[in-house]
C-alpha positions as CSV (number, residue, x, y, z in Angstrom):
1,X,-37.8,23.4,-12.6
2,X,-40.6,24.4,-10.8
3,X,-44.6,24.1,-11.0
4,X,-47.4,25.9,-9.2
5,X,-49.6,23.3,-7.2
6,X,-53.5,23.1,-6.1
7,X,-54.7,25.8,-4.3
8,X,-58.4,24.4,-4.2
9,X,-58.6,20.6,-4.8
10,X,-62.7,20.2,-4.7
11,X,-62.5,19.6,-8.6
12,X,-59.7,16.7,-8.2
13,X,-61.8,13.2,-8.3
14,X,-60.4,11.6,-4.6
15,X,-61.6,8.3,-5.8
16,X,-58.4,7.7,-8.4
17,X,-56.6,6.3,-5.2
18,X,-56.1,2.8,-5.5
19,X,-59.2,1.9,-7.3
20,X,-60.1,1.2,-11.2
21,X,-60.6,4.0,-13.9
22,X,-62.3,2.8,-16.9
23,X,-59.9,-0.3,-17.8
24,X,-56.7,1.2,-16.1
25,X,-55.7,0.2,-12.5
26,X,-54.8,3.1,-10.7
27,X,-51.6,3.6,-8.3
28,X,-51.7,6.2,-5.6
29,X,-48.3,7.2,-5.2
30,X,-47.6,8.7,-1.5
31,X,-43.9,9.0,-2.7
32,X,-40.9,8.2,-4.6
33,X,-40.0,5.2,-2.9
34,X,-43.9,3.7,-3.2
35,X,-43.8,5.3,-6.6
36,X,-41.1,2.7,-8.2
37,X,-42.5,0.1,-6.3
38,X,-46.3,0.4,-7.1
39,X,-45.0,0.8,-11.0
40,X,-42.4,-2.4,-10.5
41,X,-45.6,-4.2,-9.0
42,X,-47.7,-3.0,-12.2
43,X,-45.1,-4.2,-14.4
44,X,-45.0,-7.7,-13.0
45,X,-48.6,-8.0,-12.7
46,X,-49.7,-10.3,-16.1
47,X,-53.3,-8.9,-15.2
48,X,-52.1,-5.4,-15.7
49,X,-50.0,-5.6,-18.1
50,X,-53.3,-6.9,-20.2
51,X,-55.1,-4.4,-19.5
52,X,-55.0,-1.3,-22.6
53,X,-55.5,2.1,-22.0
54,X,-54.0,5.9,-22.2
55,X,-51.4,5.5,-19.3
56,X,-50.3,1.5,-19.9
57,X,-48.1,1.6,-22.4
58,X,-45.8,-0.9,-24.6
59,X,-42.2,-1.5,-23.1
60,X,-39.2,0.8,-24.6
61,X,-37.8,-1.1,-27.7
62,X,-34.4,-2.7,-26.3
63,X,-31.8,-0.2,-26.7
64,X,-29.8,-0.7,-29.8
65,X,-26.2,-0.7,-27.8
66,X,-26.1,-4.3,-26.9
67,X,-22.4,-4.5,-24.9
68,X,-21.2,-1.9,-22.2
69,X,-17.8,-1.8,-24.7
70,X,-19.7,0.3,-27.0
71,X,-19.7,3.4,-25.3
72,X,-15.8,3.5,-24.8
73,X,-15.0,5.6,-21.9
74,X,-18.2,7.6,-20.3
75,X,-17.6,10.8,-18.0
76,X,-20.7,11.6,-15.5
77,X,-20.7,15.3,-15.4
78,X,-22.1,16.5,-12.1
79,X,-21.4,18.2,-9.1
80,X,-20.8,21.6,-10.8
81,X,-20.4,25.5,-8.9
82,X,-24.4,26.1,-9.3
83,X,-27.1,26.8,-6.6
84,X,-28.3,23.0,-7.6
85,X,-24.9,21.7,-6.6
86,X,-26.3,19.0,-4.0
87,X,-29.1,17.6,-6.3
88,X,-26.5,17.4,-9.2
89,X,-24.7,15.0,-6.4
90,X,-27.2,13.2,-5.8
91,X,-28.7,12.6,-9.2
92,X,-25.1,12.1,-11.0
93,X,-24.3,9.4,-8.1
94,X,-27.4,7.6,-8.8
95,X,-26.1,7.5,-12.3
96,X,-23.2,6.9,-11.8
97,X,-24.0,3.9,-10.1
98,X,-26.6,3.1,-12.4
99,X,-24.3,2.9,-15.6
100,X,-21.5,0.7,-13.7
101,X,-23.8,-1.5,-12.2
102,X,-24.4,-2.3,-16.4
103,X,-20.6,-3.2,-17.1
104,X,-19.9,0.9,-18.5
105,X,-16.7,2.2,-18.2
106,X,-17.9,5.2,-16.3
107,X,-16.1,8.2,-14.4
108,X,-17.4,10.8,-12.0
109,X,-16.2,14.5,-13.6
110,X,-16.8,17.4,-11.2
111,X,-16.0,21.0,-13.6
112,X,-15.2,22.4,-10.0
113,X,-12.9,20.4,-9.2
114,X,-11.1,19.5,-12.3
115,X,-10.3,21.3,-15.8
116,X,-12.7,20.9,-18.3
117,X,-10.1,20.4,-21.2
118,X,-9.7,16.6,-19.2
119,X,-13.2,15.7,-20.4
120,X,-11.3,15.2,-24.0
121,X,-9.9,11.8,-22.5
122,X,-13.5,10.5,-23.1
123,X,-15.8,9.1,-25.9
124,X,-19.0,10.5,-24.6
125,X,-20.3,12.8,-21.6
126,X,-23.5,11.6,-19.6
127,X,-24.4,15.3,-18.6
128,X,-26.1,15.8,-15.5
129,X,-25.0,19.0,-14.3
130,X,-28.4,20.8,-13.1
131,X,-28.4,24.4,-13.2
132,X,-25.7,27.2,-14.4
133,X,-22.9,25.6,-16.5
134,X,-24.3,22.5,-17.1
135,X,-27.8,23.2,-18.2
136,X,-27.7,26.8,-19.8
137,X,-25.4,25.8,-23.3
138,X,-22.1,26.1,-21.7
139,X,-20.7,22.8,-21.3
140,X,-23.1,22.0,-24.3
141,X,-20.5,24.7,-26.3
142,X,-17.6,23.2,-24.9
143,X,-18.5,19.4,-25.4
144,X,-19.5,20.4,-29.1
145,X,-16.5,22.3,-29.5
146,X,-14.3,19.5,-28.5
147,X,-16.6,17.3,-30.8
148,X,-17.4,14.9,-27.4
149,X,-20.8,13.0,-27.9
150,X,-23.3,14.5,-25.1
151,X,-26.8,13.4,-23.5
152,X,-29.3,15.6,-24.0
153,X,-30.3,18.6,-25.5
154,X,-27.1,20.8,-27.6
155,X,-26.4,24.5,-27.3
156,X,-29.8,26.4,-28.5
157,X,-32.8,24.4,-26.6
158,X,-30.4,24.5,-23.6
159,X,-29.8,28.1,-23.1
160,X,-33.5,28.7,-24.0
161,X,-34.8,26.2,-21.7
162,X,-32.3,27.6,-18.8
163,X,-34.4,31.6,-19.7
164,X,-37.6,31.0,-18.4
165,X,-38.7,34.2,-20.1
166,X,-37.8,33.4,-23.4
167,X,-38.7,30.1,-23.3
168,X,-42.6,31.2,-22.6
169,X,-41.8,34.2,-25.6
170,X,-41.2,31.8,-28.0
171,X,-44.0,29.7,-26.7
172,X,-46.2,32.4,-27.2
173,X,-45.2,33.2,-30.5
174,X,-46.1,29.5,-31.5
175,X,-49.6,30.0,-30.0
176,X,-48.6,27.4,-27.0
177,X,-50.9,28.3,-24.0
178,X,-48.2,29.4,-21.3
179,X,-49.2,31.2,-17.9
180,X,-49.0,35.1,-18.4
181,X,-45.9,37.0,-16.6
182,X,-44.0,40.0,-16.2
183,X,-40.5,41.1,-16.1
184,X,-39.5,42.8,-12.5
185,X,-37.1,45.6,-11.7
186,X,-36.6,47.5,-8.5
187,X,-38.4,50.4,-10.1
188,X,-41.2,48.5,-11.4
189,X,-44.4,49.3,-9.9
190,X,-45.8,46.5,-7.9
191,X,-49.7,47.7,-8.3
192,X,-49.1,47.6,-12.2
193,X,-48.4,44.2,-12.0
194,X,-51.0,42.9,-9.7
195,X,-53.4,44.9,-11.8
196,X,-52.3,43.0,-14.9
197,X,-51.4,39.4,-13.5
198,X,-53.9,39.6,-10.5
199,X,-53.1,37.9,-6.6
200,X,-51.8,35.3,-6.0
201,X,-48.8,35.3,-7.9
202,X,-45.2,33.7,-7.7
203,X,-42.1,35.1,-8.0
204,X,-39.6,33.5,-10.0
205,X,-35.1,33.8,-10.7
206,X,-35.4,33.8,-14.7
207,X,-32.5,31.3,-15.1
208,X,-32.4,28.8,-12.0
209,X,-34.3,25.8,-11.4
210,X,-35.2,23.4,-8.4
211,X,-37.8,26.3,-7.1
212,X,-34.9,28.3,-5.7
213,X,-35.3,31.9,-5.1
214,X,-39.0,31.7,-5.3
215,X,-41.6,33.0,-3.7
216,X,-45.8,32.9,-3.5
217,X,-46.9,36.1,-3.2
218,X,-50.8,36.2,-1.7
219,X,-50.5,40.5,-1.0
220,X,-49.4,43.3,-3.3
221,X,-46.9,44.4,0.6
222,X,-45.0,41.0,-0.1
223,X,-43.8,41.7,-3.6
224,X,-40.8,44.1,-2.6
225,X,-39.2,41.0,-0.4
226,X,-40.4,38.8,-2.5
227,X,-38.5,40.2,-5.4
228,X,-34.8,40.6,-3.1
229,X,-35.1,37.0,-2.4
230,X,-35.4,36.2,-6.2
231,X,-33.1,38.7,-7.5
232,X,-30.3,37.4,-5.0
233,X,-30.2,34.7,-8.0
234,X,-29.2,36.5,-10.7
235,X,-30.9,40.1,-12.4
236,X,-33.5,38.7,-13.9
237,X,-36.4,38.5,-12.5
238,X,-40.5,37.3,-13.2
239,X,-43.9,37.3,-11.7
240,X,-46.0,34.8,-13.3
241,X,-49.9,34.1,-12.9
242,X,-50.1,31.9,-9.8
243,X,-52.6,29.0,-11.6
244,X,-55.4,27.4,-9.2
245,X,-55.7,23.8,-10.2
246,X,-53.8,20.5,-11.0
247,X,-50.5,20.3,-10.9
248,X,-48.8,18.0,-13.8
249,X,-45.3,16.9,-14.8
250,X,-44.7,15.2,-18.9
251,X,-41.8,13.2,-19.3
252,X,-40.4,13.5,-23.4
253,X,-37.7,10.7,-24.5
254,X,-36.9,10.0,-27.1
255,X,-39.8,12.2,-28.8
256,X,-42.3,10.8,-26.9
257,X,-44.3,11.9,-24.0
258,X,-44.5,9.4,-21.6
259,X,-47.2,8.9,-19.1
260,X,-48.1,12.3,-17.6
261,X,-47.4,12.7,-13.3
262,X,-49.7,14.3,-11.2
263,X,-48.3,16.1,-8.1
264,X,-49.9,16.9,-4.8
265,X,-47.3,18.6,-2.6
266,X,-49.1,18.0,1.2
267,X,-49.4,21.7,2.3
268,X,-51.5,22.4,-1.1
269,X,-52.1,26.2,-0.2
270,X,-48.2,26.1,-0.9
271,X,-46.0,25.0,-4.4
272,X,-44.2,22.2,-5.5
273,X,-40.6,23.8,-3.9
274,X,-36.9,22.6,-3.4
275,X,-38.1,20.8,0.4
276,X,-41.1,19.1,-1.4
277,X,-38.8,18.0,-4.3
278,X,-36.1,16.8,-2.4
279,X,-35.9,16.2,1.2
280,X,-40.1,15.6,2.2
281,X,-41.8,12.1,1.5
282,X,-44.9,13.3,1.9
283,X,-45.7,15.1,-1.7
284,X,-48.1,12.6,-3.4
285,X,-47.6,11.6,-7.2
286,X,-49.9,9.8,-9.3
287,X,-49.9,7.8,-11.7
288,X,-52.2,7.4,-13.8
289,X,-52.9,11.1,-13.7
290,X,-56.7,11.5,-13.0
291,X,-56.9,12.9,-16.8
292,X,-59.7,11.5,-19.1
293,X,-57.5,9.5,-21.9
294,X,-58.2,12.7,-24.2
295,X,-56.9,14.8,-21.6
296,X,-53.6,13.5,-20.8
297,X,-53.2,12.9,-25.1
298,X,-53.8,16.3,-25.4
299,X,-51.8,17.8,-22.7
300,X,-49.1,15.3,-24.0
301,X,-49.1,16.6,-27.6
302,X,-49.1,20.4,-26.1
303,X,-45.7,19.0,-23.8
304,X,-44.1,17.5,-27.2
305,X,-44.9,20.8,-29.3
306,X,-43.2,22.9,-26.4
307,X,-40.4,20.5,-26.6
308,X,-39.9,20.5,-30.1
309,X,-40.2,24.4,-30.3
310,X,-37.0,24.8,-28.0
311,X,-34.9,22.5,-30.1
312,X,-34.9,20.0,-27.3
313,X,-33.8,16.4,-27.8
314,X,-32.9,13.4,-26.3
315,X,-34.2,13.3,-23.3
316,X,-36.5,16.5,-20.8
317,X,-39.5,17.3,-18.4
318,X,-42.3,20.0,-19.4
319,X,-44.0,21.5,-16.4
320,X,-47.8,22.5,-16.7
321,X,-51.2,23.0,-14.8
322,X,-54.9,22.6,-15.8
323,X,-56.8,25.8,-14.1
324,X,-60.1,25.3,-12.7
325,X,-61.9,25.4,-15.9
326,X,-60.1,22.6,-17.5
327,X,-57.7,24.7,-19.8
328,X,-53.6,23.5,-19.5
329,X,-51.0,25.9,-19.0
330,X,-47.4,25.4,-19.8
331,X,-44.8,26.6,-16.8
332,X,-41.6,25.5,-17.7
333,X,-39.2,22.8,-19.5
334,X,-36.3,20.9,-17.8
335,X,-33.6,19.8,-20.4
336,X,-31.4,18.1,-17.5
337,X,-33.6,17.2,-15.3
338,X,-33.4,15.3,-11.6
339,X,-32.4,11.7,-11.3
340,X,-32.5,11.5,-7.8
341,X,-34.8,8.9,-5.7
342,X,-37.3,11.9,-5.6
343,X,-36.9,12.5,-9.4
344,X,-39.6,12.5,-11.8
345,X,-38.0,10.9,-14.8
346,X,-37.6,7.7,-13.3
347,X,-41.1,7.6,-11.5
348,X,-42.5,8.1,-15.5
349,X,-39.9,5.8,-17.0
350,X,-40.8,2.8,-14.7
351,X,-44.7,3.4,-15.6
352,X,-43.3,2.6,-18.9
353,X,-41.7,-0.5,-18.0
354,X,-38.2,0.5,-17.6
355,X,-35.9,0.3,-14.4
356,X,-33.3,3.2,-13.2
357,X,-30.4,1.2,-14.7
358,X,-32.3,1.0,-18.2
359,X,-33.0,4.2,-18.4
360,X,-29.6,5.6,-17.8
361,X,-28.2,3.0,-20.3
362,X,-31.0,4.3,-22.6
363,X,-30.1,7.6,-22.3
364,X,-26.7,7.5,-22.8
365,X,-27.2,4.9,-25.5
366,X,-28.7,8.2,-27.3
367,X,-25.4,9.4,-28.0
368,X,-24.0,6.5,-30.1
């Protein structure tokens, strides 16, 4: 899923780049690789690890599935028919790998490839099918149906999360702050909805992820393209509120946020899209944030009260930015999100003291 980024970056403090913040060391992450590496560093560092604050937090309780055994036979869903096909891949490989590197007796599944009614030769399903089928409460339905323990969130928070739209309705309706929107037709009248949402504004595929199909819009004249490259994605499509500021991703597993990302794509007049997420090393992440300790708790509470209000579980990534005036908007939630080498979840995972193999061996230790 996809966040806006900064647009004018004269309130973000430059000085958080390698140097101390209160009692917390701060890592300027350039990118993913320097990203595991400065948080690997951090963990081995005694001096660091003494240090308390917001953003250094105790190591994940060991997992309560002690031998490999215990999980019986594993399928890795991914691959799937959806526009996220090639990200699915690359994160399933990486899990893949991950899970047998630990001794599980793990299998690559691929729905496109194979019947779906095979996936009752296994105990449990690692899901990490990104997009259509896999994300929306499909293969949630079917896996629940065949009564196959799954990672991740079940039928309800999944096809929620997948509808960008309904996901920030029901927001809403629980008085979460959300960036405004509007639905979009080919009748509807584009001056209507700068009037009400104002320029810039991006345009949006209600139910993909991975920033496809969208589209900054900076002129009222771009909105008609704008809108066939989104609606080549499916019907339904949304304008939303283009919000000037800082650009933030919150980790939630297990019920717990864990430290908040900062992203800094390096063409910040643009947004955090599929190139900058996946194939360019030059978006920036940090870690810690740049947040005052109040801050990041707070925007961390608003990420868990968004997660909980879509029935999430297990495991999932909230989107959100802070607006020039301080105020934190959420964007979107992720229930299966990347675990690629660009991928968020493990850059906020190691911060916490966990490797890639751990936290796949954590996640699917969810479903025992």
């Amino acid at each position: 899923m996809t966040t806006h980024n900064q647009e004018n970056e004269s309130n973000i403090d430059k000085s958080i780049d390698n140097k101390t913040i209160d009692t917390e060391v701060s890592i300027s992450i350039i990118n993913p690789e320097a990203a595991l590496a400065a948080a690997a560093q951090a963990e081995n560092n005694d001096v660091e690890n003494q240090q308390s604050s917001q953003n250094t937090l105790l190591n994940v309780a060991p997992s309560k599935v002690k031998d490999a055994s215990e999980f019986g036979k594993v399928a890795v869903v991914y691959g799937g028919s959806s526009n996220e096909r090639s990200v699915s891949l690359d994160s399933g490989a990486a899990v893949l790998q991950a899970l047998q590197n630990r001794g599980v007796d793990a299998t690559h599944f691929d729905p496109k490839h194979q019947d779906i009614t095979e996936l009752r030769q296994y105990d449990r399903v690692f899901n990490v099918l990104h997009g259509r089928g896999g994300e929306d409460g499909l293969l949630q339905g079917v896996l629940q149906w065949f009564n196959i323990p799954q990672t991740g969130s079940g039928i309800l928070a999944s096809a929620l999360g997948m509808d960008k739209v309904r996901t920030k309705q029901l927001w809403q309706g629980c008085g979460l702050s959300t960036a405004p929107f509007s639905l979009l037709t080919a009748d509807t009248d584009w001056q209507q909805v700068v009037n009400m949402l104002g320029l810039p504004l991006i345009i949006k595929p209600v139910h993909e992820g991975s920033s496809i199909g969208m589209t900054k819009v900076n002129n009222l004249d771009e909105l008609p393209a704008a809108y066939s490259t989104a609606v080549q994605c499916g019907d339904a499509v949304m304008a939303e509120r283009w919000i000037t500021g800082r650009e933030f991703t919150i980790v939630i597993i297990d019920d717990e946020a864990y430290p908040v990302i900062r992203l800094e794509p390096a063409d910040i007049t643009n947004f955090y899209d599929f190139e900058a997420k996946y194939n360019r090393n030059d978006t920036s992440y940090y870690i810690p944030c740049g947040l005052s300790a109040a801050d990041e708790k707070h925007l961390q509470d608003l990420s868990l009260a968004a997660f909980r209000a879509v029935d999430a579980k297990g495991w999932g990534r909230i989107d959100a930015m802070q607006d020039e005036a301080g105020n934190f908007w959420l964007l979107e939630i992720n229930t299966v999100p990347g675990m690629t080498s660009h991928s968020l979840v493990p850059m906020a995972a190691k911060a916490r003291g966990m490797d890639f193999e751990s936290l796949c061996w954590h996640i699917l230790a969810q479903t025992v």
